[in-house]
C-alpha positions as CSV (number, residue, x, y, z in Angstrom):
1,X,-113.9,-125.0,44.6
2,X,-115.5,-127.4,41.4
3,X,-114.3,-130.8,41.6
4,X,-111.9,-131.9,39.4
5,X,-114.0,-135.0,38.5
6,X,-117.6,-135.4,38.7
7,X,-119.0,-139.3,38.2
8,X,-122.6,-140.2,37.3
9,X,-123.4,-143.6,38.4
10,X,-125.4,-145.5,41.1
11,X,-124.6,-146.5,44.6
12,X,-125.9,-149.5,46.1
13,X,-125.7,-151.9,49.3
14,X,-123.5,-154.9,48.4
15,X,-123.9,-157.8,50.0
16,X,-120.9,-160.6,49.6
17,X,-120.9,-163.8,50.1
18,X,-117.7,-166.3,49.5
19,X,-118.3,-169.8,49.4
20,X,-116.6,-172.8,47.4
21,X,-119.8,-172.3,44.3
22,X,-122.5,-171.1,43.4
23,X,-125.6,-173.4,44.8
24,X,-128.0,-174.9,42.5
25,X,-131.7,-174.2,41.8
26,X,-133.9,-175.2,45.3
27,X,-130.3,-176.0,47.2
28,X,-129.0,-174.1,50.4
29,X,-125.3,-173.9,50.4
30,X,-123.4,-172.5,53.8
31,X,-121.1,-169.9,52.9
32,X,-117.5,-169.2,54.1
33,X,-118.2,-165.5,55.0
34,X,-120.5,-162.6,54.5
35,X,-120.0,-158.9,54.1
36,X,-122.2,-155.8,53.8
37,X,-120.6,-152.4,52.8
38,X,-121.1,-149.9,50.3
39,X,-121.2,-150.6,46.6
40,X,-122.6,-149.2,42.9
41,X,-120.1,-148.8,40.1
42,X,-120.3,-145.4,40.1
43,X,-119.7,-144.8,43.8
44,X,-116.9,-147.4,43.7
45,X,-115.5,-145.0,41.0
46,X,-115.9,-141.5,43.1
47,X,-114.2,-143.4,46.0
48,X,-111.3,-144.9,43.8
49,X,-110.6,-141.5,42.4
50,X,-110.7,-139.2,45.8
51,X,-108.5,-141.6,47.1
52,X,-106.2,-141.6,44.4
53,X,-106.0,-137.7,44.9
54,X,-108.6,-136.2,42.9
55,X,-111.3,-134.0,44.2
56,X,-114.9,-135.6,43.1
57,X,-118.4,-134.8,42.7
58,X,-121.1,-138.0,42.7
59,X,-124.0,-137.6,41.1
60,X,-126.4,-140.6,41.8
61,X,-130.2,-140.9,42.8
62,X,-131.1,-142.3,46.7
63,X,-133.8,-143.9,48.4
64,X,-134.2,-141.7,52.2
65,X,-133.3,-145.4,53.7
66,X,-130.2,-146.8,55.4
67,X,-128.6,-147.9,52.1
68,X,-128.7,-144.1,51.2
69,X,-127.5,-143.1,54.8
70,X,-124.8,-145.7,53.7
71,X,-123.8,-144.2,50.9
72,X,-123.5,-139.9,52.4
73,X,-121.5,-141.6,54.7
74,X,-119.0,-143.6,52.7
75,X,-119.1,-140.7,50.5
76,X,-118.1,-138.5,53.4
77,X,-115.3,-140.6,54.7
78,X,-113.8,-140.7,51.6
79,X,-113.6,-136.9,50.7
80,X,-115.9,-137.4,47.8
81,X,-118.4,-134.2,47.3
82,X,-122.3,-135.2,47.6
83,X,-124.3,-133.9,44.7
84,X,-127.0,-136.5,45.0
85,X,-130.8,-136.0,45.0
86,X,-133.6,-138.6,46.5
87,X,-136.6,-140.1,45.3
88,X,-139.4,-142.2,46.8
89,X,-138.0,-145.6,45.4
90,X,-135.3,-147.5,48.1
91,X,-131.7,-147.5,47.5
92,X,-130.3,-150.7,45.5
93,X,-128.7,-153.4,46.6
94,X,-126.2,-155.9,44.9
95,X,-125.4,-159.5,45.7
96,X,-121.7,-160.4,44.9
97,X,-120.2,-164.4,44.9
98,X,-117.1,-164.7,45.2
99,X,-115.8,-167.8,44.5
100,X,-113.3,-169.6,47.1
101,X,-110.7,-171.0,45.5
102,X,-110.3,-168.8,42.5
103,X,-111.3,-165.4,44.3
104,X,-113.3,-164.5,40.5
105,X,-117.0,-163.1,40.8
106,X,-120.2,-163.1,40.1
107,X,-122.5,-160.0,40.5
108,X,-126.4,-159.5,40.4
109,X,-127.3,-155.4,40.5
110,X,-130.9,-154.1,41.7
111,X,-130.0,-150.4,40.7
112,X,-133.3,-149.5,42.8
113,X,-133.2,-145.7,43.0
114,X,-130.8,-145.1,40.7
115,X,-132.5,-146.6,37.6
116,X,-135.2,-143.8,38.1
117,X,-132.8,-140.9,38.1
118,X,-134.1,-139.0,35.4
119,X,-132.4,-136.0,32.8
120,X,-134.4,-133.4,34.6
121,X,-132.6,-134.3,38.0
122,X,-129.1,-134.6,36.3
123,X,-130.2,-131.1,34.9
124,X,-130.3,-129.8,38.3
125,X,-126.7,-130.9,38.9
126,X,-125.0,-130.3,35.7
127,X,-122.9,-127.3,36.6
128,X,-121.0,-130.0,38.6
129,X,-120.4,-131.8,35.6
130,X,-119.5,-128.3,33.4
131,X,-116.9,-127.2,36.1
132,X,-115.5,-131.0,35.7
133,X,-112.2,-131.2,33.7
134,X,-113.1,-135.1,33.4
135,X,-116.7,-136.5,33.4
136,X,-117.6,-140.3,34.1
137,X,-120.4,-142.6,33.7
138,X,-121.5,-145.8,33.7
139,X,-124.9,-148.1,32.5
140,X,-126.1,-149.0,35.6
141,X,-128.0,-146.2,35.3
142,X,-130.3,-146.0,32.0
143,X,-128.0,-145.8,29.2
144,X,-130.2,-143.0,28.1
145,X,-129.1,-140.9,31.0
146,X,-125.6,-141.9,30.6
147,X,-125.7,-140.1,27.3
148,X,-127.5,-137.5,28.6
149,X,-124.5,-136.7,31.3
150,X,-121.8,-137.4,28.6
151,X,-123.7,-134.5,26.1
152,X,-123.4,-131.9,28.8
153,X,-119.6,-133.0,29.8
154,X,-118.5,-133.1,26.0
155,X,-120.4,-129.9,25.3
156,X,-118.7,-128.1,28.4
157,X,-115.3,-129.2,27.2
158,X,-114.6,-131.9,29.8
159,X,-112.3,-134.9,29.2
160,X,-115.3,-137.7,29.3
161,X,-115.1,-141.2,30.2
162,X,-117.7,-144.3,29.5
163,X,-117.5,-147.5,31.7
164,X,-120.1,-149.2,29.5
165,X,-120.8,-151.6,32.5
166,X,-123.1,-153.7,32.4
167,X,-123.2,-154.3,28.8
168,X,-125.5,-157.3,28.1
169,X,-125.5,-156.4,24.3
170,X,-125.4,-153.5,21.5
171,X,-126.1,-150.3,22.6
172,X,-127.1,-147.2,20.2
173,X,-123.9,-146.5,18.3
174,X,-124.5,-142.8,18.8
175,X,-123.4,-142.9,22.3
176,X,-119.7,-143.3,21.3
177,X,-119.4,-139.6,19.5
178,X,-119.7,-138.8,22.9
179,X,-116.5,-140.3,24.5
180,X,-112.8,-139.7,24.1
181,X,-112.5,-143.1,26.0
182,X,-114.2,-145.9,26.3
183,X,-113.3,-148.4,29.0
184,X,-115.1,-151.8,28.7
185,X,-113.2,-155.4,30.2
186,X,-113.1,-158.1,28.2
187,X,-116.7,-159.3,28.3
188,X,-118.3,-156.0,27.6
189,X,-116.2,-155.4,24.7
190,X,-117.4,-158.6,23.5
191,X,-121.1,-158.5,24.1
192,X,-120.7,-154.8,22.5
193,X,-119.1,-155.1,19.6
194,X,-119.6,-159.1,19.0
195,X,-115.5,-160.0,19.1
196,X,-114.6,-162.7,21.2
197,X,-112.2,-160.7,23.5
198,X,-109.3,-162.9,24.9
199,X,-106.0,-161.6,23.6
200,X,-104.9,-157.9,23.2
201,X,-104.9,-159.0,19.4
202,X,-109.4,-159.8,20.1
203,X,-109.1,-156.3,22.0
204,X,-107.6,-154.3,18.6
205,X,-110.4,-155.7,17.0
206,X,-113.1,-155.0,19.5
207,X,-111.1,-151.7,19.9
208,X,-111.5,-150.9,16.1
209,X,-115.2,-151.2,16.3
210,X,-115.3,-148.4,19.5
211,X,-113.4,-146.1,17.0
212,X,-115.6,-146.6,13.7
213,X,-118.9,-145.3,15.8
214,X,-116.8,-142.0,17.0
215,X,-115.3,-143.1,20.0
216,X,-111.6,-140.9,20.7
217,X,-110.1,-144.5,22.2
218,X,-110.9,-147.3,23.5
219,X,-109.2,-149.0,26.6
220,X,-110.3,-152.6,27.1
221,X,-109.1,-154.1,30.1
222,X,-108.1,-157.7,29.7
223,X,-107.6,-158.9,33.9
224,X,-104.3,-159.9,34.8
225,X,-102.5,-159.4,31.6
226,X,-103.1,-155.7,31.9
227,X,-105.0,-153.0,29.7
228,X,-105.0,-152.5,25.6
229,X,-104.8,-148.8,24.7
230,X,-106.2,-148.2,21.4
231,X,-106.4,-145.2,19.7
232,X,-106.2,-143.8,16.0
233,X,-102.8,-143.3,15.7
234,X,-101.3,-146.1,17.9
235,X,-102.1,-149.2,19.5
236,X,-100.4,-150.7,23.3
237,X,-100.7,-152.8,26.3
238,X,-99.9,-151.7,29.4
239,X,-99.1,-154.8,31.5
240,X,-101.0,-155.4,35.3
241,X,-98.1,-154.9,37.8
242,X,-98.4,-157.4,40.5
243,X,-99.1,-156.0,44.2
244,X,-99.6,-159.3,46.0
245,X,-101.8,-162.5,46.5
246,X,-105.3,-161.9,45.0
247,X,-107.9,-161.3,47.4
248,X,-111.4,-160.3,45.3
249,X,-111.6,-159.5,41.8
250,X,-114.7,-158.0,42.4
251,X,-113.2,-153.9,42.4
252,X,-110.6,-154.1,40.3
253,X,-112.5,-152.1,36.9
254,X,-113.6,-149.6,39.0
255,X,-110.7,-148.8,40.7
256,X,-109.0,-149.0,37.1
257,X,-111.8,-146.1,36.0
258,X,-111.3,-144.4,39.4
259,X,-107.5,-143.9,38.9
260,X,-107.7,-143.4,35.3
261,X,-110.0,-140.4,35.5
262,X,-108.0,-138.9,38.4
263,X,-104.8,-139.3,36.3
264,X,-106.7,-137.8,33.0
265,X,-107.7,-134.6,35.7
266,X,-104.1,-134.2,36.5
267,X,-103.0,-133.4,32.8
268,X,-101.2,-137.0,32.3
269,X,-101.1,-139.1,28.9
270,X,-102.9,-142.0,27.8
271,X,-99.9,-144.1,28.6
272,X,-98.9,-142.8,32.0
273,X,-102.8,-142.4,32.7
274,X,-103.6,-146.4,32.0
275,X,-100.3,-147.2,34.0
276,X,-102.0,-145.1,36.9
277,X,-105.0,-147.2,36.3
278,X,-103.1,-149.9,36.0
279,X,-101.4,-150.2,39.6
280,X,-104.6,-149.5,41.2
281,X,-106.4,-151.9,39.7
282,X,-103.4,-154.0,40.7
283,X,-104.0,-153.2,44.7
284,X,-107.1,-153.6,44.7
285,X,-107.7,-156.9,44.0
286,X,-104.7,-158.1,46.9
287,X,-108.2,-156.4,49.1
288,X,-111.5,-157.9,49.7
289,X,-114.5,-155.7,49.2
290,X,-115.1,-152.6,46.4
291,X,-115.3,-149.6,48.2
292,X,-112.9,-150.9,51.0
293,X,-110.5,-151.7,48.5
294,X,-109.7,-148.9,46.8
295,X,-106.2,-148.4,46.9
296,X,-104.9,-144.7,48.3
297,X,-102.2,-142.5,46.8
298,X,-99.3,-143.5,48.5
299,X,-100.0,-147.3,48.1
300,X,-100.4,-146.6,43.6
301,X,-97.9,-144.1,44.1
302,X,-95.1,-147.0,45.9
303,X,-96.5,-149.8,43.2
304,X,-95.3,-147.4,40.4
305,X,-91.9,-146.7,42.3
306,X,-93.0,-142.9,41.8
């Protein structure tokens, strides 16, 4: 049976460190703990949404290395369908801080094998992403393959979704046609659309930008104070519920994505979608990790009072 949802993205190794800061040029600073478990935006996403009760096909590129036996396996655990292929290049590998006090983030991404995944090789598994109702990438791939998944998804019909993660600036405005949403956080709606995103009234205006170059709507997560849904004919913020002490920020947009797209596959509205994407979101930053914490059914399910 096709998966409801099939995400095109990149798995890698992360490693996580947490210590008090960052260390400075030519200093060693010990660290508070260390953790090594499976990682990539995209992967994060297939997890998130299998969990959340969707059935999921990831497409990614793998080295034949441990990092890609990493990834079949947490792929495996998690229900999600393996539609990868492998190359010569080794699996990536991302190094995540996580600062002590605050429990906020910083991330540096090697995509290694999945930056070569090329349009031939998602050609070979796009009747995954026909059979999809919803269809997900990401940029952590190149962003000309993310367009290249999107134009087969939109073409087929499906519901399609674009995480425009990492976004270190402007990218070609065509890519937007392609995309009922749009789901950037605060800093990549800024560094896209030049809008200094703070307040859901900087996320109408960053939103506005999304819509003039085609996008359907734009959702721009803001952190704690939730999620601005906007779209041509109306305009809302769909608060963060609270699930507990914060853990790790470091999951919490791609469990958002995960959940959204698994609520977009079950029929729902906008609304009730980003409020599904909301409350996962929600648990998994009360979780350390990215893959580990993605939040199950049940647990979005009891945070909703469903």
């Amino acid at each position: 049976m096709p998966a409801d949802i099939a995400i095109l993205g990149v798995f890698v190794a992360d490693l996580s460190f947490v210590a008090a800061r960052l260390p400075r040029m030519g200093e060693t600073l010990m660290g508070e703990s260390f953790a090594l478990g499976p990682g990539g935006k995209g992967s994060n996403q297939a997890v998130a949404a299998s969990r959340a009760g969707a059935g999921v096909a990831m497409i990614a590129k793998l080295g034949d290395d441990a990092f890609g036996a990493m990834a079949k396996k947490a792929w495996s655990e998690a229900g999600v369908e393996d539609q990868s292929v492998t190359g010569e290049v080794p699996t990536g590998a991302a190094m995540i801080f996580v600062e002590s006090a605050s429990r906020d983030n910083a991330i540096i991404v090697e995509p290694g094998a999945g930056a070569s995944i090329t349009a031939a090789e998602v050609d070979q598994r796009a009747e995954a992403i026909r059979a999809a109702k919803v269809f997900m990438t990401q940029l952590e791939q190149p962003e000309k393959i993310a367009l290249h998944g999107l134009k087969i998804a939109k073409e087929a019909g499906a519901v399609t979704v674009f995480d425009p993660a990492p976004a270190a600036g402007p990218l070609d405005a065509a890519i937007y046609g392609f995309c009922d949403y749009v789901t950037p956080n605060e800093t990549e709606a800024g560094n896209l659309t030049g809008v200094a995103v703070k307040t859901p009234d900087d996320a109408r205006k960053a939103g506005d930008f999304f819509l003039e170059h085609g996008a359907g709507c734009a959702l721009v997560t803001l952190g704690e104070q939730g999620a601005l849904i906007h779209c041509k004919d109306f305009s809302e913020m769909v608060p963060a519920p609270k699930a507990g002490a914060v853990a790790d920020t470091t999951g919490a947009g791609d469990a958002f994505n995960g959940a959204l797209a698994c609520a977009l596959a079950e029929g729902r509205d906008i609304k009730d979608a980003a409020r599904f994407a909301c409350a996962g979101a929600g648990i998994s930053v009360t979780r350390p990790g990215t893959a580990p914490s993605m939040p199950e059914r049940a647990a979005i399910d009891a945070l909703l009072g469903s």
